[in-house]
C-alpha positions in Angstrom: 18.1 40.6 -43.8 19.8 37.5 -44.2 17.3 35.4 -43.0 14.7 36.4 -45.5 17.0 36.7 -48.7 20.3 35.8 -50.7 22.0 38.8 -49.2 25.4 38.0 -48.3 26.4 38.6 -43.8 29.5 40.6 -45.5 26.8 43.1 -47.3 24.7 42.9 -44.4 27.8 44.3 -42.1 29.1 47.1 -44.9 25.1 48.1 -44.6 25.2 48.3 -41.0 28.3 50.3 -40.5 27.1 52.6 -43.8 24.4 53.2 -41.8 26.5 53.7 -38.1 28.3 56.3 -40.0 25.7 58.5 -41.3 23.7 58.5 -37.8 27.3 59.1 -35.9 27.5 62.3 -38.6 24.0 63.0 -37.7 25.0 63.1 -33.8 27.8 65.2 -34.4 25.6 67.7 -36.5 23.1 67.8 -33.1 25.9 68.4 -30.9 26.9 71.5 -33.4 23.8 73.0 -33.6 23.2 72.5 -29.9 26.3 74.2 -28.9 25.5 76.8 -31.9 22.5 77.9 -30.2 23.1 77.9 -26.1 27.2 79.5 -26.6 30.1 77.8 -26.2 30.1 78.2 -22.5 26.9 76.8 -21.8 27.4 73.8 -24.0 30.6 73.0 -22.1 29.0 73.1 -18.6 26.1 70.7 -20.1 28.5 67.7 -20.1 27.1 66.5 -22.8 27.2 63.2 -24.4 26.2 61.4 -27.4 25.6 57.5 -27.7 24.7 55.4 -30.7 24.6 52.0 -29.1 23.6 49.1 -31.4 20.5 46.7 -30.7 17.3 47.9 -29.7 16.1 50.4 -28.0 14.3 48.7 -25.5 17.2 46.8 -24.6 20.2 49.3 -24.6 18.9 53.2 -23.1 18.3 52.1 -19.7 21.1 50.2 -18.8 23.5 52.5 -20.7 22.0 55.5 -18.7 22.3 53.3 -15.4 26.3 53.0 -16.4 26.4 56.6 -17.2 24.2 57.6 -14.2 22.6 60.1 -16.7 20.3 62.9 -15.2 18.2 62.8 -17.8 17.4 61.1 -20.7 15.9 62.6 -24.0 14.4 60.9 -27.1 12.1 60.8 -29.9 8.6 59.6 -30.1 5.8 59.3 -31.9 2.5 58.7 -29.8 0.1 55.5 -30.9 -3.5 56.2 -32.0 -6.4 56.2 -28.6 -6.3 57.1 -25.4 -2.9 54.8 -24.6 -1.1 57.6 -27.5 -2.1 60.2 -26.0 1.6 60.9 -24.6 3.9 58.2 -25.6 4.8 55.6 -28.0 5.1 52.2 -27.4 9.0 52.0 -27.6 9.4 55.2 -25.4 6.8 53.6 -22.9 8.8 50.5 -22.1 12.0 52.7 -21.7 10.2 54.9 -19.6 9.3 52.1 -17.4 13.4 50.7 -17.1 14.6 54.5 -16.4 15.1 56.0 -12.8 16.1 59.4 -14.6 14.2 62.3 -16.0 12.9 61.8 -19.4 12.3 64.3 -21.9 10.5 62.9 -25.2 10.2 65.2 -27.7 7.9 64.6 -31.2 8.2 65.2 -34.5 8.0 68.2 -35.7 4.7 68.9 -37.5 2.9 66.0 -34.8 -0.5 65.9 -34.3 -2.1 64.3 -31.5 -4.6 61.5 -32.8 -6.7 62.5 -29.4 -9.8 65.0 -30.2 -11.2 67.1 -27.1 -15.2 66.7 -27.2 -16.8 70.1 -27.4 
């Protein structure tokens, strides 16, 4: 953003840390609902944990659940067009390939796949 404008590095940073906030909120609200709908009991035996690291993906989920030494890791993704879409995206694909944990990718809701079956 500052590369390619006049925006100042101090709006630049209050942006960023806007936009930590509302996705920290947004965590919080998962880890509600979550617990909302398995019990309090179950939730608690989960060990779950929440991380919002900064920089990119690609960079940060495998060696944050190497630290961790997380049994499984779950995230978003949407699938690219062809044969190579027909499971993962191209950001979930290169994590996949960094992770020695489950992985459990889940799509957005209303998703469909780009791949038609011949008949």
């Amino acid at each position: 953003m500052i590369a390619h404008g006049d925006i100042s590095s101090e709006s630049v940073a209050a942006h960023v840390q806007k936009q930590q906030l509302i996705h920290q909120k947004g965590l919080y609200r998962l880890g509600e609902a979550l617990r909302d709908r398995i019990g309090t009991s179950s939730y608690n035996k989960l060990s779950t944990s929440f991380h919002l690291p900064k920089d990119p993906a690609k960079k940060v989920i495998a060696p944050l659940a190497a630290v961790l030494q997380a049994d499984i890791v779950v995230m978003g993704t949407v699938a690219r067009t062809g044969i190579s879409g027909l499971l993962i995206g191209n950001t979930a694909e290169a994590i996949l390939d960094q992770l020695t944990c489950s992985v459990l990718a889940i799509m957005p809701p209303g998703f469909k796949t780009p791949v038609k079956l011949d008949e």
